[in-house]
N, C-alpha and C positions, 0 to 999 in steps of 0.2 A: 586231234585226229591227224596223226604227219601219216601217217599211210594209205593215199584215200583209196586206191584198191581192196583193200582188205577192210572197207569201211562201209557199213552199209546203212543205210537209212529207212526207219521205219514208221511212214504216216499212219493216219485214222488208228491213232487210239486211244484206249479210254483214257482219261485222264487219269484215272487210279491206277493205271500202270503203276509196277514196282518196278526197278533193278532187279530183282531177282525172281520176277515174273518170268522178263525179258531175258535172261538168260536159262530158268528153267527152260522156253520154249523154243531157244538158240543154241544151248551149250552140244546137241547132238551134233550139230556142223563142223564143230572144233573148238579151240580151245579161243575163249574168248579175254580179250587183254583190258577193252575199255568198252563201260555201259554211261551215257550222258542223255541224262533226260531234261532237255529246256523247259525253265520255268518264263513264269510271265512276271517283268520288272518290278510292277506294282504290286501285284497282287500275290505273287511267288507259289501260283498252279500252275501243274503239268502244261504245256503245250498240244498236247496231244501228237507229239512224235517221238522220237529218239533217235540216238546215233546207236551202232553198235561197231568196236574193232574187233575182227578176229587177229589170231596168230600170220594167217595166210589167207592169199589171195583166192583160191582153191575154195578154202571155208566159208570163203564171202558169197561163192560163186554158187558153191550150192545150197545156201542161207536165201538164195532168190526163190528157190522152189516153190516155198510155204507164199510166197506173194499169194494177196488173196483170201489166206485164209482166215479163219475166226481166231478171234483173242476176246475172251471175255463181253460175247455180242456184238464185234465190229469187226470187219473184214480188214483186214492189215494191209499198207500198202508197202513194199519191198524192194528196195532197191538201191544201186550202189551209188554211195552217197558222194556228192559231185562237191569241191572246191569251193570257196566263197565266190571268185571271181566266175570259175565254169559256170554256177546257178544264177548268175544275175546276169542276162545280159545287159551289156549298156546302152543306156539312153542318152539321146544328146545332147542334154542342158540339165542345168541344174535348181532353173525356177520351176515353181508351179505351171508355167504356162510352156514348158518343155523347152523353154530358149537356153541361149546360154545366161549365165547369171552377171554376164555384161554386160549386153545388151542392153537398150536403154528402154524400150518399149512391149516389149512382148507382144508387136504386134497390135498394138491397140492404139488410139490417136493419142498425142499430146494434148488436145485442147479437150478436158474436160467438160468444159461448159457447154461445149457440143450438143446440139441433139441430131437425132438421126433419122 
């Protein structure tokens, strides 16, 4: 997806989504370049989203419209699909207890045998 303007992102939907569902229910906006529907690692089912690229930013723009509407018993969520880094914002460590992953303790005592 190197255009993320012209790239939009389509939550809640069925898993049985097709590529050529998704563009049946797209191609009236413009001309559509790239359909990427995420599987799951394991198990290699739908996700339940999709990318869509249009040609143009324009396409993408009025591609927002249908937000909302039904696909196959589930209301589509629509919208223009944001960057790896734009969607995640960052948090400030990298252990489970939100530190950094240098830090020695995470906040908790050294002396195990502790009771409290």
């Amino acid at each position: 997806m190197d255009n993320k303007q012209s790239t939009i992102f389509i939550g809640n939907l069925p898993f049985s989504t097709t590529e050529d569902e998704l563009k049946g229910t797209f191609e009236s906006f413009g001309t559509i370049v790239k359909v990427h529907i995420p599987t799951n690692r394991e198990t290699g089912q739908p996700r339940g989203f999709a990318f869509l690229e249009f040609e143009t930013e324009e396409s993408a723009q009025n591609a927002l419209t249908i937000d909302g509407q039904d696909l196959n018993g589930r209301n589509m969520k629509v919208s223009i699909a944001l960057g790896k880094k734009e969607s995640r914002p960052r948090t400030g460590g990298g252990n489970r207890f939100g530190g950094d992953r240098r830090s020695s303790g995470g906040g908790f005592s050294r002396d195990r045998n502790r009771r409290f």
